[in-house]
C-alpha positions, 0 to 999 in steps of 0.5 A: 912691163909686167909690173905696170901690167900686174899692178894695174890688174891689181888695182882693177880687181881691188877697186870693187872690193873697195867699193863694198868694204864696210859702210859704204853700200847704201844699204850699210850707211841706211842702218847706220843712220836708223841706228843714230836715229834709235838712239837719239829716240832713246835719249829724248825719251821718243817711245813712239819712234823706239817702238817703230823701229823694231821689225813689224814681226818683233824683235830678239833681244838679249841684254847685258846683265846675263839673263837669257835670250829674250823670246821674240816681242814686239814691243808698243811704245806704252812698253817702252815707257814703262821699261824706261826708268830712271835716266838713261837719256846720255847714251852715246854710241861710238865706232859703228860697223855695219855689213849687208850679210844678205840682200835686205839684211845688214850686221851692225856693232859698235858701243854704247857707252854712258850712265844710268840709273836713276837721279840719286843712284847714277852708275856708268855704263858701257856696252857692246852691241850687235844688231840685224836690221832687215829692210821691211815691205814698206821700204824702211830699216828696223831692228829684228835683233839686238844683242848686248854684252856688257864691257865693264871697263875691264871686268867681267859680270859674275852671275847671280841667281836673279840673272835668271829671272824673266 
């Protein structure tokens, strides 16, 4: 009898904690699907939509070659079609992860991983990545922070002095 009784206080107490393990809040599965929809927008080259995802109070960035953080901007879509050179539009993103750390804000990561470059100099590519999204007044999920590090198959991004340009 004590075994019924102390596994079905096992269960009931676990139970909850399944139902707010990773992904399954709807706020956790919102930011997921904004983060497909990021990407897609990327991909077809929708700088409209890129644009309007990001927090209406700018964005953090940091990229993957080594340079420093980037201040926080907000960035129009006439920004995002000058910075979108070359053919970047194949990038698939797998294994996303996404937890509500607070109420209105969510971590997410997962990879990103495919080529770029421009027609004649294609090299492939793959990346962490690790987002905030925070759910703005009018209800919608936008990234506040963007954080990539490159996974180079293996190896390792040695730094050079140009990293520290701006």
């Amino acid at each position: 009898m004590k075994r019924l009784l102390a596994t079905i206080l096992t269960v009931t107490l676990m139970t909850p904690a399944l139902a707010f393990a990773d992904g399954h809040l709807d706020s956790e599965k919102s930011v997921k699907e904004a983060i497909q929809q990021y990407w897609d927008a990327r991909n077809n080259r929708d700088h409209e939509t890129v644009a309007a995802m990001e927090s209406d109070s700018g964005m953090y960035g940091t990229n993957s070659d080594g340079s420093f953080h980037k201040p926080v901007a907000k960035a129009t879509a006439d920004d995002w079609k000058r910075n979108m050179v070359g053919d970047a539009s194949n990038m698939r993103i797998a294994y996303t992860e996404a937890a509500e750390v607070a109420d209105g804000v969510v971590y997410a990561r997962y990879y990103a991983e495919g080529v770029v470059g421009t027609a004649d100099n294609q090299t492939p590519y793959r990346t962490r990545v690790t987002n905030v999204w925070v759910k703005e007044a009018d209800g919608k999920w936008r990234a506040k922070a963007m954080h990539f590090s490159r996974a180079n198959y293996g190896g390792t991004h040695q730094t050079v002095s140009s990293d520290f340009d701006d």
